[in-house]
C-alpha positions in Angstrom: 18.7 16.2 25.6 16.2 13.8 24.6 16.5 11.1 22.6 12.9 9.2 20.9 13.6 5.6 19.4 11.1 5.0 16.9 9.6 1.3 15.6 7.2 1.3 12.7 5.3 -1.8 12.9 2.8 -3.6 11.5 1.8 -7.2 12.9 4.7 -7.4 14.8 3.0 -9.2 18.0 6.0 -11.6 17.7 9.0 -9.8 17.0 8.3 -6.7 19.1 9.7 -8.5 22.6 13.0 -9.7 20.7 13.1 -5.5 19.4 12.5 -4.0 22.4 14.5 -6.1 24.8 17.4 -5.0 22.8 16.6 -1.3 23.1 18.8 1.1 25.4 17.2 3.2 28.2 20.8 5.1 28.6 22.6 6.4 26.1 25.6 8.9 26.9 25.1 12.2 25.8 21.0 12.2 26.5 19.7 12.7 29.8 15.6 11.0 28.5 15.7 8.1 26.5 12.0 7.2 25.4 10.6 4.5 23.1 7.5 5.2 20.3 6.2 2.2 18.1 4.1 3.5 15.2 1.5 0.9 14.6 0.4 0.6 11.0 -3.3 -0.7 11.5 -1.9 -3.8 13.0 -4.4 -6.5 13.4 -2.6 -8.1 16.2 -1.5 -7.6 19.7 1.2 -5.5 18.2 0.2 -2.6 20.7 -0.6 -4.8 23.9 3.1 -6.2 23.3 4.4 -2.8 23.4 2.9 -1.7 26.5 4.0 -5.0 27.9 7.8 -4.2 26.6 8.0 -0.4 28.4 7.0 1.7 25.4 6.7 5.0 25.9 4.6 6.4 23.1 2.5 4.7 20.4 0.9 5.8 17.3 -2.1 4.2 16.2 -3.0 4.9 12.2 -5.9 3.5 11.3 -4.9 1.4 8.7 -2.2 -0.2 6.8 -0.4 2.7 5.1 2.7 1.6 4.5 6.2 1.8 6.3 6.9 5.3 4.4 3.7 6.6 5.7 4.6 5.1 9.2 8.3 6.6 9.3 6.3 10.1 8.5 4.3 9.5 10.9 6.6 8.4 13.7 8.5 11.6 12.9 6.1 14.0 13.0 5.1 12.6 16.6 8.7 12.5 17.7 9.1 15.9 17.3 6.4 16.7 19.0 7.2 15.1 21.7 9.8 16.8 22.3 12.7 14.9 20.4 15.8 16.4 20.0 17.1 13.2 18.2 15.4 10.6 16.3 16.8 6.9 15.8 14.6 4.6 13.5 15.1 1.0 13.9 12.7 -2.1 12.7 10.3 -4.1 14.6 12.6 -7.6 13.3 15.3 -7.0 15.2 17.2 -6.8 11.7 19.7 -4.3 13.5 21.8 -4.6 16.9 20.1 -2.0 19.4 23.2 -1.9 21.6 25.0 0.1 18.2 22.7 2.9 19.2 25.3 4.8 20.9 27.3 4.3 17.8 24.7 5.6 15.7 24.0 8.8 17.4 27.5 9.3 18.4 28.3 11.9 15.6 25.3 14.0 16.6 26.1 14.2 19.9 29.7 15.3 18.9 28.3 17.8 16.4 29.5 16.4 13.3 26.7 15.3 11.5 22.7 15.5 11.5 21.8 12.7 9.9 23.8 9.3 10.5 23.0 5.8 8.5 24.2 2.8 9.8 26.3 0.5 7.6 25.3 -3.2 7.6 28.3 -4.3 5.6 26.0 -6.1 3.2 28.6 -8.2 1.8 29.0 -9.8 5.4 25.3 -10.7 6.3 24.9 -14.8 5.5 21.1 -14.7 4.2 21.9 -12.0 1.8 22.5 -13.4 -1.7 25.6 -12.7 -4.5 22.6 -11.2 -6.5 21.1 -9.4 -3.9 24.5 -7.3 -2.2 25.4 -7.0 -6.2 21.8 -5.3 -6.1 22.3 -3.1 -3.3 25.4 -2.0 -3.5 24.1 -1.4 -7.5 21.3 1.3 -6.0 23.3 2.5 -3.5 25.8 3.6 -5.9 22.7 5.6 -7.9 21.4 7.0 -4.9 25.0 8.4 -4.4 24.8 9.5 -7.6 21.7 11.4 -7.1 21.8 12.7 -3.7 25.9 13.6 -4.1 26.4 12.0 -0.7 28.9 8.5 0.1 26.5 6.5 2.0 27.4 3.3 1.6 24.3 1.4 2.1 21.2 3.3 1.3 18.6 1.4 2.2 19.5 0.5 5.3 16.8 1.4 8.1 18.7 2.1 11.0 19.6 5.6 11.0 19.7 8.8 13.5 18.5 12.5 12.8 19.0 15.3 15.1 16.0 18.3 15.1 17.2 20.1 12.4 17.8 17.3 9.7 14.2 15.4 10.8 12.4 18.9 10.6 13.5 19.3 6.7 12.8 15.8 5.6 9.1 14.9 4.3 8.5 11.9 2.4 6.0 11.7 -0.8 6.9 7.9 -2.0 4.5 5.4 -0.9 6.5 2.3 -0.5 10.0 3.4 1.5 11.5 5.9 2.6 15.1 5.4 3.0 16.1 5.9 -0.4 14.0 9.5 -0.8 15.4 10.7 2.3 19.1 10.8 1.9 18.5 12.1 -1.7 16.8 14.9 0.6 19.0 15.4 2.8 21.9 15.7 0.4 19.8 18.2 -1.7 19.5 20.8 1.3 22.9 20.0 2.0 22.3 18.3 5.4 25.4 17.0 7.3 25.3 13.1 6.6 27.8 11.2 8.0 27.6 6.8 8.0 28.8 4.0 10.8 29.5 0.7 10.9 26.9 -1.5 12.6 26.4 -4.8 13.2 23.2 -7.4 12.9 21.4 -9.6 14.3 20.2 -13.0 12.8 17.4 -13.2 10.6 14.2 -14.1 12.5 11.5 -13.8 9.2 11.5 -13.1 5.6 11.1 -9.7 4.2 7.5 -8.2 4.1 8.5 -5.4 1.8 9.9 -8.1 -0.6 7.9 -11.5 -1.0 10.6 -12.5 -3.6 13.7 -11.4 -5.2 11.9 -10.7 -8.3 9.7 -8.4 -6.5 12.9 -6.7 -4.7 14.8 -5.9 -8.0 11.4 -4.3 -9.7 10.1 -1.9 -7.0 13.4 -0.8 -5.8 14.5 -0.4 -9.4 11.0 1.4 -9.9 11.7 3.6 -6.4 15.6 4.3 -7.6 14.1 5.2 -11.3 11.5 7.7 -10.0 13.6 9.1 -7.3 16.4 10.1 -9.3 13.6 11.3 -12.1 12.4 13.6 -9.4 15.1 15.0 -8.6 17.9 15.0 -11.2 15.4 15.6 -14.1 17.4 17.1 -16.3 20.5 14.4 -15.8 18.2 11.9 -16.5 16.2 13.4 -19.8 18.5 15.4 -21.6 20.8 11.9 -20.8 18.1 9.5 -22.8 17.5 12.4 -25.3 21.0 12.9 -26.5 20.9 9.0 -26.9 18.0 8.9 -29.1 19.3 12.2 -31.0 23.1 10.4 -31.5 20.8 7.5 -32.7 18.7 9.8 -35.1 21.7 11.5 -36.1 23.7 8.4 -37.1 20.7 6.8 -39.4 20.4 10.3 -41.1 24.4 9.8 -41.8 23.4 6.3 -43.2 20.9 8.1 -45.5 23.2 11.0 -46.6 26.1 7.9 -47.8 23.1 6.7 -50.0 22.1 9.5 -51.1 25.5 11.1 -52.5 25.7 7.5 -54.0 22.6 7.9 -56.1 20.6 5.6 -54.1 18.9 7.5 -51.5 15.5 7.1 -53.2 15.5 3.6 -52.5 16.6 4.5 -48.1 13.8 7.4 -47.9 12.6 4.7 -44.7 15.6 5.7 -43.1 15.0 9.5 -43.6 11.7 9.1 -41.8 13.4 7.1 -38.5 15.7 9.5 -38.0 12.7 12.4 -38.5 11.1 10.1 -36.1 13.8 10.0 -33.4 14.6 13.5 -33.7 11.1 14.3 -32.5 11.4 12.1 -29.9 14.7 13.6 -28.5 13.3 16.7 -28.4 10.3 15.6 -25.9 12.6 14.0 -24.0 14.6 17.5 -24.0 11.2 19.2 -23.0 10.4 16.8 -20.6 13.8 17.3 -18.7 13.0 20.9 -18.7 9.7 20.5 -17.3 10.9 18.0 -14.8 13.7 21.0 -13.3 10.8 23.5 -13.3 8.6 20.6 -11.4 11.7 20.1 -9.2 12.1 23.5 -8.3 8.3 23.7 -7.1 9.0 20.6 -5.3 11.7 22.5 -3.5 9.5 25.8 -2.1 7.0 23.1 -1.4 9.1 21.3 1.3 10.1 24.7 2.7 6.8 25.6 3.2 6.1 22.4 5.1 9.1 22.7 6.9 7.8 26.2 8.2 4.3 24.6 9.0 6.2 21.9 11.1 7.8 24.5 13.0 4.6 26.7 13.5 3.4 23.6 14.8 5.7 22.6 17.4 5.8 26.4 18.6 2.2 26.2 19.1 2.4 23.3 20.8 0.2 21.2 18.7 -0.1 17.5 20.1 0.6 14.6 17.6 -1.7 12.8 15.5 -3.1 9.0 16.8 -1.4 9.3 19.9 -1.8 6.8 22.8 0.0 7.4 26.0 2.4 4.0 26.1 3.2 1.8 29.6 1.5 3.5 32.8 4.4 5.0 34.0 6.6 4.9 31.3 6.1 8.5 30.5 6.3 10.2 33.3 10.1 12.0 32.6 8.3 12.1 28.9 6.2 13.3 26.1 6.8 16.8 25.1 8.3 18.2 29.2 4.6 19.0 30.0 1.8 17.0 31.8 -0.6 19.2 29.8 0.4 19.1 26.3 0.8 15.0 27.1 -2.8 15.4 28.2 -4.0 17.7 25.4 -2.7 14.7 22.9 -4.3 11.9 24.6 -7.4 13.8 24.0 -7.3 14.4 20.2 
């Protein structure tokens, strides 16, 4: 059994040491314990750190893409290299790495294939009234949507076995822990959570430069998520709204109009004509939106199948560097050659 800890970073030169020092090299169950840093077009000595710190495996995109882009990434490479479980943590040292074994403690034991760990939000100091009311706010949508009981959804620290990281493929461009537990609860992957614990903050947020920026793009990622896959909830939901609304100014014009005075509330005949129409795209657009979601569906099976053709062919991943000399040598996918064949692409 393998086990790949993965890092996205970007300009992490600082915070990498702190991260990796906290890192396992045993956990029980696994017999290989190997580190991989994704680098997100870093501009600093992000990757020279990690060589420094023992890392086994780095991928090197060539520019800033994002840390959805980078968890793809890192997954894609991890499985490649052989991975039969996958933690993600972050370069910040945000979570304790001595909770690992905690984390991946219901995969080992067969109970789940995808575990998130629980920062207890209302117990971390820095985080503000406003901000756990927030989060505990979208991770009661995210529920919602993905019919799962994770209680903190947008926590990063999280485990996948094989299986659950072969299914999951992300398409939103600024995070990914919100998309993939909607995912996962879609196709009905086993999801179970843990407590964990954290470590002091060391930096502000680079995904949010202020809490106004926090509540409009993960409001904006919860909105289109859900949209994208509960179209019809969300649609028919603000159509039957707008048609009660229609419905209830047509009333007002009907009392008028029995009293002799509906020539003088015609305005109110054309609102409710005016609603009504709108209702009914709303209705059309929640039917387009299933069919959409549907596609969306055979889509990710058909990736999941590539993936899989993939790793039976052996295909080497994508911007791969060869970490630490040395580091590697119980590593990369169980064969000198196929580590070879992906220092060479």
């Amino acid at each position: 059994m393998k086990l790949i800890i993965q890092i996205p970073c970007f300009n992490e030169e600082q915070q990498l040491p702190a991260t990796l020092r906290d890192l396992p090299r045993e956990v029980p169950g696994f017999d290989t314990v190997e580190w991989l840093i994704i680098d997100d077009g870093s501009s600093d000595r992000t990757i020279e750190v990690a060589r420094e710190g023992g890392v086994n495996h780095i991928v090197k995109l060539t520019n800033n893409k994002g840390l959805a882009a980078g968890f793809q990434a890192g997954l894609d490479a991890a499985l490649k290299l052989g991975a039969d479980v996958i933690v993600n943590t972050d370069a910040d040292n945000q979570y304790f790495g001595g909770d690992i074994p905690k984390l991946v403690e219901p995969i080992v034991s067969g109970r789940a294939d995808m575990v998130i760990g629980d920062r207890q939000v209302e117990s971390i100091a820095h985080f503000s009234p406003l901000k756990v009311s927030l989060q505990k706010l979208g991770s009661w949508v995210v529920r919602q949507a993905s019919s799962t009981t994770v209680p903190d959804t947008t926590s990063g620290f999280r485990a996948y076995n094989r299986e659950a990281a072969l299914q999951l493929v992300v398409v939103s461009k600024f995070t990914y822990t919100l998309e993939t537990i909607i995912q996962a609860g879609k196709q009905l992957v086993a999801i179970d959570d843990v407590k964990i614990r954290t470590n002091e903050k060391t930096r502000e947020s680079r995904l949010f430069p202020s809490m106004g920026a926090y509540v409009r793009r993960n409001s904006i990622s919860i909105f289109r998520i859900y949209s994208q896959y509960e179209p019809l909830r969300v649609f028919w939901s603000a159509g039957a709204l707008v048609g009660l609304v229609a419905a209830a100014v047509w009333i007002r014009f009907l009392v008028f109009w029995f009293q002799g005075e509906g020539a003088g509330h015609v305005q109110s005949l054309i609102l409710g004509a005016m609603l009504f129409t709108g209702a009914m795209l709303l209705f059309a657009l929640g039917v387009i939106g299933d069919l959409l979601a549907a596609q969306r569906t055979l889509s990710q099976r058909t990736f999941e199948r590539v993936r899989r053709i993939e790793l039976s062919l052996g295909i080497p991943p994508s911007h791969y560097e060869p970490g630490a000399p040395g580091a590697d040598d119980d590593g990369g996918s169980g064969a000198p050659d196929d580590r070879k064949k992906a220092v060479e692409v």
